[in-house]
N, C-alpha and C positions, 0 to 999 in steps of 0.2 A: 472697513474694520476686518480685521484676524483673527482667527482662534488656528490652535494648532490642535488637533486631535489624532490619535494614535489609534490603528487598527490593534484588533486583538486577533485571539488566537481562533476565537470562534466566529470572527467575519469570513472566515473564507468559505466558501460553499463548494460542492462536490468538483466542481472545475478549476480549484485555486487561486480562484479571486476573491474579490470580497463580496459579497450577495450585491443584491439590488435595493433589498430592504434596509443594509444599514446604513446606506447615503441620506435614506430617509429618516433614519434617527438621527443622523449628523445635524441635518436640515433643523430640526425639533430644538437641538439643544444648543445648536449653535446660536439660531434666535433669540431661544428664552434666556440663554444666557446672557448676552446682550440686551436684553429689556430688564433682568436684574439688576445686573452692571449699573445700567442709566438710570436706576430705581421708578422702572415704569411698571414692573412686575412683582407684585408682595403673593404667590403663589397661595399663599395659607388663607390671605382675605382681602387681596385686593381686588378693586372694581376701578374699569371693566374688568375684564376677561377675551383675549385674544381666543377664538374657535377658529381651526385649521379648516376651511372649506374649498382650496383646490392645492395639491401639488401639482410639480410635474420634475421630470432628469432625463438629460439626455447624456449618452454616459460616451465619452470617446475613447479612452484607453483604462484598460484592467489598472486595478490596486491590490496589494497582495499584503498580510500579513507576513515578515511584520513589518510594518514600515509607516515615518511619519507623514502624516496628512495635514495640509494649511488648505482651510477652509474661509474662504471671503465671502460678507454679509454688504448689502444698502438695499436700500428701499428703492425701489423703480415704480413705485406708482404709490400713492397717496391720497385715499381717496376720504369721504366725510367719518367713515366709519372702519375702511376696510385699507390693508396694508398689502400691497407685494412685496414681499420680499425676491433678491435676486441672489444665488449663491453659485460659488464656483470652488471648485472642490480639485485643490492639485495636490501629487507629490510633491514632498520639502523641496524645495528649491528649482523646481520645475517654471518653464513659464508658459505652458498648455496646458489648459483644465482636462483635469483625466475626465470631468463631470462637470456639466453647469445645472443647476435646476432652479426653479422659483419654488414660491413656500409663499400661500397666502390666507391671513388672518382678517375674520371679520368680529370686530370688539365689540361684548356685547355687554350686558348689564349682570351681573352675578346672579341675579335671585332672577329675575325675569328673563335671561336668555333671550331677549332683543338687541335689536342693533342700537345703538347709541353712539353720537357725535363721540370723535378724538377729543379728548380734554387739550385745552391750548398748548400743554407744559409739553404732552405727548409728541404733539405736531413739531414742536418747536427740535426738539429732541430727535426726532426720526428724521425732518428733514437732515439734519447732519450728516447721514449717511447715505442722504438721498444720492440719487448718479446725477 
């Protein structure tokens, strides 16, 4: 899956690149928006609830304002409760990730904030973008 997202004019940090922190909002929204997308995500009241308990980026080449960014999403792991995600973060039309990172959610229950089983519909759904 792709999402295309656009630096701005305030990603760049005192070096001319784009910070380090906004890979990680990339990471944030490029997910949630694909679990909207799939209608796995009702933000206002739905249950579960994905909690972000590890990132990580490994960043090979700078990105600079302004310029577009194609971000790829799938799941690499799968587990009863918890998702990896795997992301890789290129310039438009590039074929070397300027950035690869993961982004991993454990789903948990809205009011209670435990972990709780993937509903079937969810599993069914995330594998599709599984690797």
């Amino acid at each position: 899956m792709w999402r295309q997202v656009t630096t701005r004019w305030s990603d760049n940090d005192a070096y001319g690149h784009v910070n380090n922190t906004v890979y990680y909002g990339w990471f944030d929204t490029v997910v949630n928006a694909w679990l909207i997308e799939a209608g796995l995500l009702d933000v206002a009241a739905g249950d579960p609830i994905g909690l972000v308990v590890e990132t990580g980026c490994r960043y090979a080449r700078p990105l600079a304002y302004p310029e577009a960014v194609e971000v790829g999403l799938a799941v690499e792991r799968l587990g009863g409760s918890s998702v990896r995600y795997r992301l890789g973060v290129f310039a438009e039309g590039a074929e070397d990730a300027a950035a690869e990172g993961f982004f991993v959610h454990v789903y948990v229950g809205r009011e209670s904030r435990r972990p709780v089983a993937l509903p079937e519909e969810w599993r069914t759904k995330l594998e599709r973008i599984a690797l």
